[in-house]
mmJSON file of the N, C-alpha and C atoms, coordinates in Angstrom:
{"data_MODEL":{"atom_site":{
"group_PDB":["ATOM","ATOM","ATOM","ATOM","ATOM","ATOM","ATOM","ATOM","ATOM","ATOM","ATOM","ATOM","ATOM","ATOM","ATOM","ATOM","ATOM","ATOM","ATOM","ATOM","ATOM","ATOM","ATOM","ATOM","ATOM","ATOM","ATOM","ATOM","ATOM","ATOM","ATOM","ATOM","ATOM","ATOM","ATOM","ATOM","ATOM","ATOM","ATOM","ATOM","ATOM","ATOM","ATOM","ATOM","ATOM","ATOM","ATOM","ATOM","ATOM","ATOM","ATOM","ATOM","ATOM","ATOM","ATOM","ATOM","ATOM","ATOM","ATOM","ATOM","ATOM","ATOM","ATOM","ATOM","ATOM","ATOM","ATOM","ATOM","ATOM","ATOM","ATOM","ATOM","ATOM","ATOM","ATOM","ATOM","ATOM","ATOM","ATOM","ATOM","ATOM","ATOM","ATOM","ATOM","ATOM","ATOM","ATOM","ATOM","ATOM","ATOM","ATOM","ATOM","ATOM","ATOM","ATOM","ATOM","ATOM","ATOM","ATOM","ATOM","ATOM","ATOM","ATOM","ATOM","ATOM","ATOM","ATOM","ATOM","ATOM","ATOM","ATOM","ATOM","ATOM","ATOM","ATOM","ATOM","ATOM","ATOM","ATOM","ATOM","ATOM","ATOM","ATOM","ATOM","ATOM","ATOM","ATOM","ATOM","ATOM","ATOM","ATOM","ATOM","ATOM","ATOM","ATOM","ATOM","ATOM","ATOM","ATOM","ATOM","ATOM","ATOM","ATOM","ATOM","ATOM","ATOM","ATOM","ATOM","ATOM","ATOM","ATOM","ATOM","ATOM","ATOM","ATOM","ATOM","ATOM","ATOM","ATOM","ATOM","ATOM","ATOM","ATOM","ATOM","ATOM","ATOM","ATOM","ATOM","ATOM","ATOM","ATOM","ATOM","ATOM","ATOM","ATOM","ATOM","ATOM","ATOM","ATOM","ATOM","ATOM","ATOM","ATOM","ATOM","ATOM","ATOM","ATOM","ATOM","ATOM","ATOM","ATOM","ATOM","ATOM","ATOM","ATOM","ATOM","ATOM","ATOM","ATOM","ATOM","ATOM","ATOM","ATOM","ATOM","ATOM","ATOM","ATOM","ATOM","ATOM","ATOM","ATOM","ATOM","ATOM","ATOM","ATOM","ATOM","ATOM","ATOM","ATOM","ATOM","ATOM","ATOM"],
"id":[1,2,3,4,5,6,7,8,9,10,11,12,13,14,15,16,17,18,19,20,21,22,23,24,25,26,27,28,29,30,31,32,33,34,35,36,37,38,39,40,41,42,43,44,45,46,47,48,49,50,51,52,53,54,55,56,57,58,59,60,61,62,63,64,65,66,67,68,69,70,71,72,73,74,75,76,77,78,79,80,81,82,83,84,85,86,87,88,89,90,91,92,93,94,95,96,97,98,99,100,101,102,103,104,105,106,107,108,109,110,111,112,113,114,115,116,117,118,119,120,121,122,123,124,125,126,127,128,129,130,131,132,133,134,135,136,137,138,139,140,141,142,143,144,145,146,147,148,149,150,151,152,153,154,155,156,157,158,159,160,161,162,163,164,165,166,167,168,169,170,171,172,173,174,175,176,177,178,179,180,181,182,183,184,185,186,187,188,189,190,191,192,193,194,195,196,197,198,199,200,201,202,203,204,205,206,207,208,209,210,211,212,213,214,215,216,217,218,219,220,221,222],
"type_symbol":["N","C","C","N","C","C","N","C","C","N","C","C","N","C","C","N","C","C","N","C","C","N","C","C","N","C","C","N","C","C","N","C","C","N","C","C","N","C","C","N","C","C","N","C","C","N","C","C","N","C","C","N","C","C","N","C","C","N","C","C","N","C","C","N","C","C","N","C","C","N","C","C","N","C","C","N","C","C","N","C","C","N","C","C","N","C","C","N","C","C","N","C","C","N","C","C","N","C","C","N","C","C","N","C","C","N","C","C","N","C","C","N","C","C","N","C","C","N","C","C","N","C","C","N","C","C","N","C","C","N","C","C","N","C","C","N","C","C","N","C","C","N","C","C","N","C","C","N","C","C","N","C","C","N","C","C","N","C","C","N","C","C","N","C","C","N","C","C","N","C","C","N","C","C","N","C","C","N","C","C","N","C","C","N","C","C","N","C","C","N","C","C","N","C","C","N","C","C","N","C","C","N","C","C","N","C","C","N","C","C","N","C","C","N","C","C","N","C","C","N","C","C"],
"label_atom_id":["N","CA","C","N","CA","C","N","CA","C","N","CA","C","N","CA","C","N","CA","C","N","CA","C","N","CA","C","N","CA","C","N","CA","C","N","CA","C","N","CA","C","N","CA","C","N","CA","C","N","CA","C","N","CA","C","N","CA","C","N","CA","C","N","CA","C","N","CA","C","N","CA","C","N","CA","C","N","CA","C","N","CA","C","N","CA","C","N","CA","C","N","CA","C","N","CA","C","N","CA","C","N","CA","C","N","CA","C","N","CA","C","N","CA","C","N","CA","C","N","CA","C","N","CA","C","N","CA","C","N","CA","C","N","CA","C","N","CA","C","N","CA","C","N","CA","C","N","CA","C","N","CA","C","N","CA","C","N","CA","C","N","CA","C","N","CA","C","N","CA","C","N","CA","C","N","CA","C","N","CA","C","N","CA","C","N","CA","C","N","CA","C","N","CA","C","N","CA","C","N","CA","C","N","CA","C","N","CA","C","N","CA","C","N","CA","C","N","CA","C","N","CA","C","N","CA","C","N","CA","C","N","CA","C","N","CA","C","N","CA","C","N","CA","C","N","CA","C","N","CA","C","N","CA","C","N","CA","C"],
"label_alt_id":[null,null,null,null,null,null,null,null,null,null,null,null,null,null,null,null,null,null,null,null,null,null,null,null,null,null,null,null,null,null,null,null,null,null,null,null,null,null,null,null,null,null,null,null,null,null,null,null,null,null,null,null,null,null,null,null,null,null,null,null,null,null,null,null,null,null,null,null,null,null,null,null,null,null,null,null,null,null,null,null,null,null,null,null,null,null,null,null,null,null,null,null,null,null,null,null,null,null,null,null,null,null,null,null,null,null,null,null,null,null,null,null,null,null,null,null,null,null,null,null,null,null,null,null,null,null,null,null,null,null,null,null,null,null,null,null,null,null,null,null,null,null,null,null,null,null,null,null,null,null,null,null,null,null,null,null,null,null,null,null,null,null,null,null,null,null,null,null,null,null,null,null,null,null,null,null,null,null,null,null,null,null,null,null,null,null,null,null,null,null,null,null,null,null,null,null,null,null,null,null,null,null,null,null,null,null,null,null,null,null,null,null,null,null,null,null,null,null,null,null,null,null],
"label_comp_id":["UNK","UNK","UNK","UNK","UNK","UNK","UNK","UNK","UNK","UNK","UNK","UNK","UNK","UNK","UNK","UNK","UNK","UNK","UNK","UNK","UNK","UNK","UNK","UNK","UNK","UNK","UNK","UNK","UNK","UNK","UNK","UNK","UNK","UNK","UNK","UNK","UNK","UNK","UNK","UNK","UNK","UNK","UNK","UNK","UNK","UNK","UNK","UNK","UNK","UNK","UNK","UNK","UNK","UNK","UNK","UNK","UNK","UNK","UNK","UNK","UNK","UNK","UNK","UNK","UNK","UNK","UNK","UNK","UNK","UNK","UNK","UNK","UNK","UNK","UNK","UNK","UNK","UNK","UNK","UNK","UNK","UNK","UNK","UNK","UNK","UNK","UNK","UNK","UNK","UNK","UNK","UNK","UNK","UNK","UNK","UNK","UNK","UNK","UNK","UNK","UNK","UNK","UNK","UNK","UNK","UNK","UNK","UNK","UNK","UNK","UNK","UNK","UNK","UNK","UNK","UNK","UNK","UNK","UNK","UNK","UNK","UNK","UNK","UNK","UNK","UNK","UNK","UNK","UNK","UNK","UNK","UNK","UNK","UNK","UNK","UNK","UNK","UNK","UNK","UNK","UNK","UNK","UNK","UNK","UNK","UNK","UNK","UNK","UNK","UNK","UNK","UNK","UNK","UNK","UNK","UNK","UNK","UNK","UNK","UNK","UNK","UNK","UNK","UNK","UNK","UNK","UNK","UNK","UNK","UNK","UNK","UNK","UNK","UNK","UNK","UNK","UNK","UNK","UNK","UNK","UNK","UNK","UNK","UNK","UNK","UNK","UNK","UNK","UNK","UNK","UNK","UNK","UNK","UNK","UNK","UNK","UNK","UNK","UNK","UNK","UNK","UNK","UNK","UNK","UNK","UNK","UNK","UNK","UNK","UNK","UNK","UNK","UNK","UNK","UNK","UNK","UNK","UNK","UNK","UNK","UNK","UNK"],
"label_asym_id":["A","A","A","A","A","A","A","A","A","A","A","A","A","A","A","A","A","A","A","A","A","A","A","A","A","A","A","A","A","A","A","A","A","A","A","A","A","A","A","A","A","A","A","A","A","A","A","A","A","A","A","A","A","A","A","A","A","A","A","A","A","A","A","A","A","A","A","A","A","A","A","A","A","A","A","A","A","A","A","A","A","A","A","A","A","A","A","A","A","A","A","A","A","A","A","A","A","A","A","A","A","A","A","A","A","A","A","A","A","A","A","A","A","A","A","A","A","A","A","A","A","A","A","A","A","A","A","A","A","A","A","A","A","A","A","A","A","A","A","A","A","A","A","A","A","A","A","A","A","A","A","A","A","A","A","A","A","A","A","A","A","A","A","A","A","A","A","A","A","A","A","A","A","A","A","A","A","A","A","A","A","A","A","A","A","A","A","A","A","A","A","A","A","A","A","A","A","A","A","A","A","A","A","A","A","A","A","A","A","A","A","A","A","A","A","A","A","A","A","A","A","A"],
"label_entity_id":["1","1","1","1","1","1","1","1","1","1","1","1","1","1","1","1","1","1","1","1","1","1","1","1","1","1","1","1","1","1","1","1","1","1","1","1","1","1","1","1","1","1","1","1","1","1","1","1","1","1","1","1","1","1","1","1","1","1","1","1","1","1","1","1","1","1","1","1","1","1","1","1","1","1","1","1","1","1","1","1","1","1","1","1","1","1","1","1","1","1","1","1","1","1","1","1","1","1","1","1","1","1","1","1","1","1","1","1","1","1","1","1","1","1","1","1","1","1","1","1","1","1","1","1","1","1","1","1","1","1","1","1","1","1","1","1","1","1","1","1","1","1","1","1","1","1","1","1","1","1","1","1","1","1","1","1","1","1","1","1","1","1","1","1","1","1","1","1","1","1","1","1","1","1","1","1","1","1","1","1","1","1","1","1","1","1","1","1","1","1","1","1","1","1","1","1","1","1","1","1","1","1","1","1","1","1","1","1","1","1","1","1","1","1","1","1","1","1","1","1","1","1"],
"label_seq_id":[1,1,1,2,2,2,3,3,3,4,4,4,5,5,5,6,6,6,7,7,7,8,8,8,9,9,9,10,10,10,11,11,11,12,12,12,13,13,13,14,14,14,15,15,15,16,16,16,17,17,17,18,18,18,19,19,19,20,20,20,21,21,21,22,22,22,23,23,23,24,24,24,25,25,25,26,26,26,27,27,27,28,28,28,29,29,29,30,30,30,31,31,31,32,32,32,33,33,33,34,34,34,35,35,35,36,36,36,37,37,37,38,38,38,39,39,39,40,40,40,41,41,41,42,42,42,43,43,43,44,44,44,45,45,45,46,46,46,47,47,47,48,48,48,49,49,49,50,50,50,51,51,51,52,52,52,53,53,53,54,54,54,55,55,55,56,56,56,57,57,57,58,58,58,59,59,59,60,60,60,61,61,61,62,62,62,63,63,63,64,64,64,65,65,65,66,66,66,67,67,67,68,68,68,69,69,69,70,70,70,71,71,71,72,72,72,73,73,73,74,74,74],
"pdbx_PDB_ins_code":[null,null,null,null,null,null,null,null,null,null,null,null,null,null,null,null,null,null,null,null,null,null,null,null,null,null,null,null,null,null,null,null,null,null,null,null,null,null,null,null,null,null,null,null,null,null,null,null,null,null,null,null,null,null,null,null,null,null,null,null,null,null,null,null,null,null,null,null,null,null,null,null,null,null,null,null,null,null,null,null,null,null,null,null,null,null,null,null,null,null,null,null,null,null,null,null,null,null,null,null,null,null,null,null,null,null,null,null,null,null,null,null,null,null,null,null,null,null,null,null,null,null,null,null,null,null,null,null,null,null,null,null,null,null,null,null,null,null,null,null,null,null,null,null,null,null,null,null,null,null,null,null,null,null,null,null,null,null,null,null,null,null,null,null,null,null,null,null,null,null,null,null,null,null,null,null,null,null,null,null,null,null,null,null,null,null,null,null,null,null,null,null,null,null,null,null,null,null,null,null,null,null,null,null,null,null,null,null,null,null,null,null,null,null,null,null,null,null,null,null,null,null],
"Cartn_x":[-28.224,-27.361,-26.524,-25.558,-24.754,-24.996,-24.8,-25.264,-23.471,-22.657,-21.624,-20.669,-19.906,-18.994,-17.827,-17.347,-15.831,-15.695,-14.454,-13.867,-12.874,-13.057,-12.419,-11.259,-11.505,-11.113,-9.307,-8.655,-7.191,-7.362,-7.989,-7.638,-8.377,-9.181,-10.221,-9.427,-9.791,-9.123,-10.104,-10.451,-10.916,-10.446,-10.867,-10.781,-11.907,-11.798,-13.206,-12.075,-12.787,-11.869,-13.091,-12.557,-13.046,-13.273,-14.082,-14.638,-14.528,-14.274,-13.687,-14.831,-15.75,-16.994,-18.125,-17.956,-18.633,-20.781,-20.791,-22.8,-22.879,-24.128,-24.954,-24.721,-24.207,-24.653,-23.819,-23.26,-22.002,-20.397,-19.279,-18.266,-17.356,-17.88,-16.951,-17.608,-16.955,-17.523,-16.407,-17.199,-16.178,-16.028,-14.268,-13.925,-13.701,-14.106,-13.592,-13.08,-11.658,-10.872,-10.357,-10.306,-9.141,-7.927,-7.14,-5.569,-5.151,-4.049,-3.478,-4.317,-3.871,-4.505,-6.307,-6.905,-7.868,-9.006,-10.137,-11.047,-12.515,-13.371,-15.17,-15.492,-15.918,-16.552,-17.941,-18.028,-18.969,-20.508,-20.497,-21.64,-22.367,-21.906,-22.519,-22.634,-24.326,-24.298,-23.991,-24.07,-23.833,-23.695,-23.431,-23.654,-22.512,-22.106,-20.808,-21.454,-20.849,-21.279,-19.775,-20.264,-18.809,-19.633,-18.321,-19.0,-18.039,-18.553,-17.255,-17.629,-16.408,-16.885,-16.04,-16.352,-15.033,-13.96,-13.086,-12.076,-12.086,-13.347,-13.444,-15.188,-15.547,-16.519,-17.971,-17.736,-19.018,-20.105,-21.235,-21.843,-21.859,-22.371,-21.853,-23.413,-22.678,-24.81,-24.789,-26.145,-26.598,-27.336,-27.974,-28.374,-27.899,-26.191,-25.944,-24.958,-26.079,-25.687,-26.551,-25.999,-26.695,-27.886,-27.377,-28.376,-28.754,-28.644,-29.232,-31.007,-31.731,-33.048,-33.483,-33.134,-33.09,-32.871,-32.495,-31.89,-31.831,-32.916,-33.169,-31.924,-30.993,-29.96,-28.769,-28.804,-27.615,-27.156],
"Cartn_y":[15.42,14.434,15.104,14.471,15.643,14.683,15.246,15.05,15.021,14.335,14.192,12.607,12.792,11.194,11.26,10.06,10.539,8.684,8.258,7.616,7.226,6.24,5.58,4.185,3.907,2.584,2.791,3.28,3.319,3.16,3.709,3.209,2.354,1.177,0.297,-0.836,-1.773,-3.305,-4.45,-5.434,-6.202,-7.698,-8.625,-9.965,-10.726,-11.974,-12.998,-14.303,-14.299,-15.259,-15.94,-16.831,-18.721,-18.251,-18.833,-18.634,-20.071,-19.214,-20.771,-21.525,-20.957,-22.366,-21.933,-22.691,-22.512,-22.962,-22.719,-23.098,-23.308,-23.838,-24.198,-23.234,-23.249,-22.452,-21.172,-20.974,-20.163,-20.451,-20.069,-20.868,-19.821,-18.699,-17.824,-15.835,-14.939,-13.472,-12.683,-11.412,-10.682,-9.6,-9.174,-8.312,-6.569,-5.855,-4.708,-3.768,-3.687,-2.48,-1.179,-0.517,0.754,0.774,1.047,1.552,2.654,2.691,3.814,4.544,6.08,6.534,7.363,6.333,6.722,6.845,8.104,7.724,8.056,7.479,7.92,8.323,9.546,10.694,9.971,9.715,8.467,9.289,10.367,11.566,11.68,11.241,11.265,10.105,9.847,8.747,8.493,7.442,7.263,6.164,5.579,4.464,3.852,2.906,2.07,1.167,0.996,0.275,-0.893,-1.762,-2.512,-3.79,-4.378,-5.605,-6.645,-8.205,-8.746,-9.893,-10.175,-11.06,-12.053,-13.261,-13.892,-13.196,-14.07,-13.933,-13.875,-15.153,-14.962,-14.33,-13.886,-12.593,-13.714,-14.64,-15.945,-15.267,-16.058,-15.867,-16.552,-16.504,-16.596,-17.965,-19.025,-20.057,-19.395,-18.948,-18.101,-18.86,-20.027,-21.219,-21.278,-21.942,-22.345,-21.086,-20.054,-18.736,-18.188,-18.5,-18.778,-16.915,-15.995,-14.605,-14.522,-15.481,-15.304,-15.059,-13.893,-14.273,-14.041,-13.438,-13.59,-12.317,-11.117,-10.513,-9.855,-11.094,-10.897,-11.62,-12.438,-13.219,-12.21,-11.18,-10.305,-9.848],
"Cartn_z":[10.703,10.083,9.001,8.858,8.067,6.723,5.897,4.403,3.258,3.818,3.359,3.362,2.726,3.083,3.126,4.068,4.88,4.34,3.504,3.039,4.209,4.966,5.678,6.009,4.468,4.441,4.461,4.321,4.98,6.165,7.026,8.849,9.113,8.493,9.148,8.428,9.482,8.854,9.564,8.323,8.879,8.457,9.52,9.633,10.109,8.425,8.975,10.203,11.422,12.263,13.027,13.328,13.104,15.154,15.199,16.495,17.453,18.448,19.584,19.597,20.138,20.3,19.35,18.161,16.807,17.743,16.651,17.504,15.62,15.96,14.636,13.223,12.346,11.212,11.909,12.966,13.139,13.708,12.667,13.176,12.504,12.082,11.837,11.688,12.387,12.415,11.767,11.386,10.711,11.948,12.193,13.095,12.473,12.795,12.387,13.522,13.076,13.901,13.637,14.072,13.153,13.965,12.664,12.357,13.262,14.372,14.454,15.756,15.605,16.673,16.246,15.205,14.575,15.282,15.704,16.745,16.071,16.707,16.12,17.221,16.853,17.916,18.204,19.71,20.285,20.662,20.088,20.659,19.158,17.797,16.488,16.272,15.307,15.003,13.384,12.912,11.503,11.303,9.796,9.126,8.762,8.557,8.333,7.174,6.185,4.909,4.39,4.204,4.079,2.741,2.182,1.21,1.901,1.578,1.279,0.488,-0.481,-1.815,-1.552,-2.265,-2.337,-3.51,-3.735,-4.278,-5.748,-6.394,-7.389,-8.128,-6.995,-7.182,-7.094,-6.738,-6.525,-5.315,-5.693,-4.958,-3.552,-1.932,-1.158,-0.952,0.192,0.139,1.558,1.44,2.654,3.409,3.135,3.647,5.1,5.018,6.548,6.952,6.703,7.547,8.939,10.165,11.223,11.274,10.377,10.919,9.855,8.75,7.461,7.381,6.795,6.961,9.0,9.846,11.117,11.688,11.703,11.983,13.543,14.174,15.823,16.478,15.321,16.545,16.3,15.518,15.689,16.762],
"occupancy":[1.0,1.0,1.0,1.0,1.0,1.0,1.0,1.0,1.0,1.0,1.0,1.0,1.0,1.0,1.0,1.0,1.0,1.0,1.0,1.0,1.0,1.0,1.0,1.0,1.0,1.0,1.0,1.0,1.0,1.0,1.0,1.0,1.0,1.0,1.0,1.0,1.0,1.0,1.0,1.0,1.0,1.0,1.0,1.0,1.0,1.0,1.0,1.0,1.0,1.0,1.0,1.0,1.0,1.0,1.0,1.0,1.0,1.0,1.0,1.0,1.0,1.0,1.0,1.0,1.0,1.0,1.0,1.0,1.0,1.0,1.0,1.0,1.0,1.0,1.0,1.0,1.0,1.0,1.0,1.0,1.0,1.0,1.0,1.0,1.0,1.0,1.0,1.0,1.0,1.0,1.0,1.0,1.0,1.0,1.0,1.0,1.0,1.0,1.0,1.0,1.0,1.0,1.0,1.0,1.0,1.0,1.0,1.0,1.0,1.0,1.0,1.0,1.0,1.0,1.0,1.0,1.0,1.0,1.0,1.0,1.0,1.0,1.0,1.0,1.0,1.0,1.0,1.0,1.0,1.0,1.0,1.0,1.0,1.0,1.0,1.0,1.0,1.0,1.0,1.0,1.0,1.0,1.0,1.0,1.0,1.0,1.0,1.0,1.0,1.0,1.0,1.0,1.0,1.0,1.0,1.0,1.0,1.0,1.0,1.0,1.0,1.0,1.0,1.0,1.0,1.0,1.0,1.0,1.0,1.0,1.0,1.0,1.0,1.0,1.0,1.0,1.0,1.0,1.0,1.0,1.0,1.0,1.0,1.0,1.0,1.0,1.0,1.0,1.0,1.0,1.0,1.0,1.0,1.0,1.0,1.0,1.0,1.0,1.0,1.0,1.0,1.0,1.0,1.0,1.0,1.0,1.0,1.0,1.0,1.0,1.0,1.0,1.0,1.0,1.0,1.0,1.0,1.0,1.0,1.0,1.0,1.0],
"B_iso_or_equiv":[0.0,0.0,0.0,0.0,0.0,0.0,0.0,0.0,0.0,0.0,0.0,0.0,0.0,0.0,0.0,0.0,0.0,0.0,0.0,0.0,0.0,0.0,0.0,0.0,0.0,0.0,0.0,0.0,0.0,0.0,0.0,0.0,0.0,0.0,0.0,0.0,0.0,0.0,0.0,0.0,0.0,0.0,0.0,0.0,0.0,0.0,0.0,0.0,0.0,0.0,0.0,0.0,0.0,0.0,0.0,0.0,0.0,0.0,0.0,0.0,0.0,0.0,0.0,0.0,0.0,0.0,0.0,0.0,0.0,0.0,0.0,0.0,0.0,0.0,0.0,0.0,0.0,0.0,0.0,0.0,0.0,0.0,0.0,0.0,0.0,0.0,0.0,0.0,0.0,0.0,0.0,0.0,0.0,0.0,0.0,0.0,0.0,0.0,0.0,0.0,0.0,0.0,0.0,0.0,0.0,0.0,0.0,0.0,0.0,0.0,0.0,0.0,0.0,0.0,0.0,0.0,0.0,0.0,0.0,0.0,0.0,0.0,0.0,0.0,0.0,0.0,0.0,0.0,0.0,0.0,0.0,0.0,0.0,0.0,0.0,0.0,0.0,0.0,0.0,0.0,0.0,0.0,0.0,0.0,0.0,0.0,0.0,0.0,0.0,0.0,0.0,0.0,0.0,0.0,0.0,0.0,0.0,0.0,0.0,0.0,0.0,0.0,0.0,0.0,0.0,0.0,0.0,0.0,0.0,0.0,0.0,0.0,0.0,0.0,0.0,0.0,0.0,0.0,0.0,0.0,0.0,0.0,0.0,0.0,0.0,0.0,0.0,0.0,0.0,0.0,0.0,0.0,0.0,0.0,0.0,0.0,0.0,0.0,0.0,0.0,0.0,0.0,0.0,0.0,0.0,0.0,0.0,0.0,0.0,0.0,0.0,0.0,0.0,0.0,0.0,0.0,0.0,0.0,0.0,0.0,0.0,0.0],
"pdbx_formal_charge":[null,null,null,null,null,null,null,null,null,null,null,null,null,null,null,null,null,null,null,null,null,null,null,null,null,null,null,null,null,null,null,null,null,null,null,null,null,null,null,null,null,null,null,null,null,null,null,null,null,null,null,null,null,null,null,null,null,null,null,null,null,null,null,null,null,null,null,null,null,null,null,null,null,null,null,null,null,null,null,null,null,null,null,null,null,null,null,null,null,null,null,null,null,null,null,null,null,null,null,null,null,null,null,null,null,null,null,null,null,null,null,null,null,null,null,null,null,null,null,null,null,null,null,null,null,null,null,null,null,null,null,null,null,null,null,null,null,null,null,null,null,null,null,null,null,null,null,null,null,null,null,null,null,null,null,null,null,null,null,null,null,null,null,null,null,null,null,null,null,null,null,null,null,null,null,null,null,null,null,null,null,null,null,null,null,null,null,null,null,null,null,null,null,null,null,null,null,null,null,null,null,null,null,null,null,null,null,null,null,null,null,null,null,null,null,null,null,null,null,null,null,null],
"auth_seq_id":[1,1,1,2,2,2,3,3,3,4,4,4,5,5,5,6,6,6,7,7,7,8,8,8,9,9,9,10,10,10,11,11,11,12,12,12,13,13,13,14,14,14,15,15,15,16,16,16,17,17,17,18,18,18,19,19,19,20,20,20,21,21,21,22,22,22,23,23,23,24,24,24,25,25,25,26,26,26,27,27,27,28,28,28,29,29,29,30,30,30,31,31,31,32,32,32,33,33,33,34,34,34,35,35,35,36,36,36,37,37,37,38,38,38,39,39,39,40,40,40,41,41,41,42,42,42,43,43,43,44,44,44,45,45,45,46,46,46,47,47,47,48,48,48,49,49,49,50,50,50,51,51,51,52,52,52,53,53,53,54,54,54,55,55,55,56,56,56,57,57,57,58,58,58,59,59,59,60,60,60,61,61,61,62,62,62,63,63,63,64,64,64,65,65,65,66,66,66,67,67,67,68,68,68,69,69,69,70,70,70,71,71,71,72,72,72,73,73,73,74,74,74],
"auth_comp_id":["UNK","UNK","UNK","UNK","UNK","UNK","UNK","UNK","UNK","UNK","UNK","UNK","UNK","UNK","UNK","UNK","UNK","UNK","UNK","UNK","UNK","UNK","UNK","UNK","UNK","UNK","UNK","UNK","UNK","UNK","UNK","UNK","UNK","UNK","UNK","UNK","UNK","UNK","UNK","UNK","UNK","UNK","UNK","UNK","UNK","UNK","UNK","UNK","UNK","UNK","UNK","UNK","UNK","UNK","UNK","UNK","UNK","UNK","UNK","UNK","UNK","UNK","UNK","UNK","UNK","UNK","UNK","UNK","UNK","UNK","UNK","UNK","UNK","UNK","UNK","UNK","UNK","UNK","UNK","UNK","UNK","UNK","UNK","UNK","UNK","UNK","UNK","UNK","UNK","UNK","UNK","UNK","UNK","UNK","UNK","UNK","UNK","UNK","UNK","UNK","UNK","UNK","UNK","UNK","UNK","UNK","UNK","UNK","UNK","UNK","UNK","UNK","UNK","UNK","UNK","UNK","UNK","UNK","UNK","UNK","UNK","UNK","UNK","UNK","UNK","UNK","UNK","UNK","UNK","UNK","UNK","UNK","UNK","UNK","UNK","UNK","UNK","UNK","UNK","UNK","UNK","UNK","UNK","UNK","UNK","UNK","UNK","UNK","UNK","UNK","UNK","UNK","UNK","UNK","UNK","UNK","UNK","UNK","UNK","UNK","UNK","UNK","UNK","UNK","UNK","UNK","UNK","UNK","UNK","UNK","UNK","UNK","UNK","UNK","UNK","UNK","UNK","UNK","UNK","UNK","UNK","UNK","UNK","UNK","UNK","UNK","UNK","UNK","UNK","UNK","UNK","UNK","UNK","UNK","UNK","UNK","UNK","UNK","UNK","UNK","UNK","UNK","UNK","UNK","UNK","UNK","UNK","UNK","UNK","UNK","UNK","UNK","UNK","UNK","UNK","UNK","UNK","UNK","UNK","UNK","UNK","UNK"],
"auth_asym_id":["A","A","A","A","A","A","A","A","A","A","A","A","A","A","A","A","A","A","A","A","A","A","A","A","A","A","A","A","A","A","A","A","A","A","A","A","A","A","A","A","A","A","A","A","A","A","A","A","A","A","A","A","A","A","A","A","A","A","A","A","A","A","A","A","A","A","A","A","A","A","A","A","A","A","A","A","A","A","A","A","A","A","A","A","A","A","A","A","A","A","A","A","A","A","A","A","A","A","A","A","A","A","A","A","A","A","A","A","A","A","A","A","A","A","A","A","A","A","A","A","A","A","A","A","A","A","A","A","A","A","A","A","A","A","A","A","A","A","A","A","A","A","A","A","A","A","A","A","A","A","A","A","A","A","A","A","A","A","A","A","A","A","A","A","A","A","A","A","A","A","A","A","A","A","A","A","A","A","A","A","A","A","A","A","A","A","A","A","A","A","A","A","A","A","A","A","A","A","A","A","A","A","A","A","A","A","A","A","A","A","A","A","A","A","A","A","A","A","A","A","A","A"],
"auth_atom_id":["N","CA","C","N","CA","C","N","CA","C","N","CA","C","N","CA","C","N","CA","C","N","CA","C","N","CA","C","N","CA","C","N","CA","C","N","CA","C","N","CA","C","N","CA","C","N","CA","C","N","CA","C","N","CA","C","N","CA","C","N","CA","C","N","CA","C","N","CA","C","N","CA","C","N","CA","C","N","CA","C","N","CA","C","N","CA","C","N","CA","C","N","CA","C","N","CA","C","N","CA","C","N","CA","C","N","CA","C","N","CA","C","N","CA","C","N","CA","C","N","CA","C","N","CA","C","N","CA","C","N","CA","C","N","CA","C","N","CA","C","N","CA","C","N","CA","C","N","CA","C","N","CA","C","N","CA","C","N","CA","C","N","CA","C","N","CA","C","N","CA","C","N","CA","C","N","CA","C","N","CA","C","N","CA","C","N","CA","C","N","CA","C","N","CA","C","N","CA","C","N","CA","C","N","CA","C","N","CA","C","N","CA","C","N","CA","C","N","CA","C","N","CA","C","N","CA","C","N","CA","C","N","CA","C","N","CA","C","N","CA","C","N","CA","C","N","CA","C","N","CA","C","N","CA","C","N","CA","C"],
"pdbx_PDB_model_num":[1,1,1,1,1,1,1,1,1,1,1,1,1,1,1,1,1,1,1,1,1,1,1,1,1,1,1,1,1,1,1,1,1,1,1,1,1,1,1,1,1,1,1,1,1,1,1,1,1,1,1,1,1,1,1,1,1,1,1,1,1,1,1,1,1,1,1,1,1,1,1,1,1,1,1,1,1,1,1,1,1,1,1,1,1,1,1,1,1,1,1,1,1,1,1,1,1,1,1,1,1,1,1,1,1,1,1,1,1,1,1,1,1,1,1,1,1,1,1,1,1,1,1,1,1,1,1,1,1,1,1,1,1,1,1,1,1,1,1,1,1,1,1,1,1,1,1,1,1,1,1,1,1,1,1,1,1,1,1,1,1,1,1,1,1,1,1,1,1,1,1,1,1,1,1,1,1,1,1,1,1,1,1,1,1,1,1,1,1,1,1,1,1,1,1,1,1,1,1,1,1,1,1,1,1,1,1,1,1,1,1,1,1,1,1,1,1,1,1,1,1,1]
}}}
């Protein structure tokens, strides 16, 4: 494993988008794509770390979060 960090966030973009057929406690996923002709070498593995806050830095109710506490329906 390589023991270094590669700062990615210029070519990655993401979007939270509202899902056609919502189910219980899910009605919206976050998408992540990259920018450009940007590629991940599919033969290494590694870790992807991301946040997301609101706007005014609040805390999020994890309650009617359908993988909240679950992490078998991922």
């Amino acid at each position: 494993m390589a023991s270094y960090y590669v700062n990615i966030a210029d070519v990655v973009k993401g979007a939270i988008v509202k899902m056609g057929n919502a189910k219980d406690k899910a009605d919206i996923y976050l998408e992540v794509s990259f920018r450009g002709t940007y590629e991940i070498n599919h033969t290494v593995n590694g870790q992807v770390a991301f946040q997301i806050a609101k706007d005014d830095w609040s805390l999020f109710t994890q309650g009617n979060d359908y993988s909240y506490g679950d992490d078998t329906k991922l």
